[in-house]
C-alpha positions in Angstrom: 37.4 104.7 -174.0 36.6 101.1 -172.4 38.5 100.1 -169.2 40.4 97.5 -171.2 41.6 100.5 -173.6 42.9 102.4 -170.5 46.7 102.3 -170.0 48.2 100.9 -167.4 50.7 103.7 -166.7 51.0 106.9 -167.8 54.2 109.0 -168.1 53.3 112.7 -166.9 56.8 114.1 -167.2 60.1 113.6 -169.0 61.0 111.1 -171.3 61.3 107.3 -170.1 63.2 105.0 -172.1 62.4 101.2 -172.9 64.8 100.3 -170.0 63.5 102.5 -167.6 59.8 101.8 -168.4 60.7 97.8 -168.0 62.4 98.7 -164.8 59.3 100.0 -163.4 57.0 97.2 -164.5 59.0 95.1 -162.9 58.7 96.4 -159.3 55.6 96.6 -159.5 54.7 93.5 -160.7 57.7 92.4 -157.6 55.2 94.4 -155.3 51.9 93.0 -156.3 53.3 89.6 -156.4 54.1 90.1 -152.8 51.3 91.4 -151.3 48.9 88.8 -153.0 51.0 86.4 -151.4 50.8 88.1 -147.9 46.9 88.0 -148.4 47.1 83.7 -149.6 48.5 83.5 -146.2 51.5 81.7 -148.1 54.4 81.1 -146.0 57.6 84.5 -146.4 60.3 82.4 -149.0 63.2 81.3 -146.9 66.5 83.4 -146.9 68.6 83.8 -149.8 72.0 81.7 -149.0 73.8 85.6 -149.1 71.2 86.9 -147.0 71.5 83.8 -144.8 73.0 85.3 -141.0 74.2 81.4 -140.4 76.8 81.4 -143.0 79.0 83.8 -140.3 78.9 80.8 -137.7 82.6 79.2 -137.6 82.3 75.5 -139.2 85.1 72.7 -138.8 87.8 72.9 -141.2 88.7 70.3 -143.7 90.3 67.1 -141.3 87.3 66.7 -139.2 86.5 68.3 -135.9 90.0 69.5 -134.1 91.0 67.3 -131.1 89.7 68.6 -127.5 90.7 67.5 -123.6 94.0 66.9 -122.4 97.4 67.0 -125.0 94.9 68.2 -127.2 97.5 71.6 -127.8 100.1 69.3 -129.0 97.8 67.2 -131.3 97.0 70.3 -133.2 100.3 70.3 -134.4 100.6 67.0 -135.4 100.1 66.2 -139.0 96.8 64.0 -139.7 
């Protein structure tokens, strides 16, 4: 047996299906992905927009920015 005939994984126990087998490939193909990158010295990716903490910061609602000083109670009532 060559090293290019050698399997790439081996199931010891049980009985794996397609899905399963797939499943597995994929992390860690996920996992060497990642750690060659960690070794390029390539930059982390940025933040996935759910994983994002800046979404939780309060943003002006539709109208603009809300008036602020004096009176600026009673022009909050006021329609625009």
């Amino acid at each position: 047996m060559t090293a290019d005939s050698t399997p790439f994984l081996r199931v010891v126990r049980g009985d794996p299906g397609p899905e399963e087998v797939a499943a597995l490939v994929a992390v860690l193909t996920a996992r060497a992905r990642a750690a060659a990158a960690s070794r390029d010295g390539a930059a982390p990716p940025a933040p996935s927009r759910w994983a994002d903490r800046s979404r939780l910061v309060r943003t002006a609602l539709a109208g603009g920015p809300r008036p602020r000083g004096p009176g600026a109670w009673r022009a909050s009532g006021l329609p625009r």
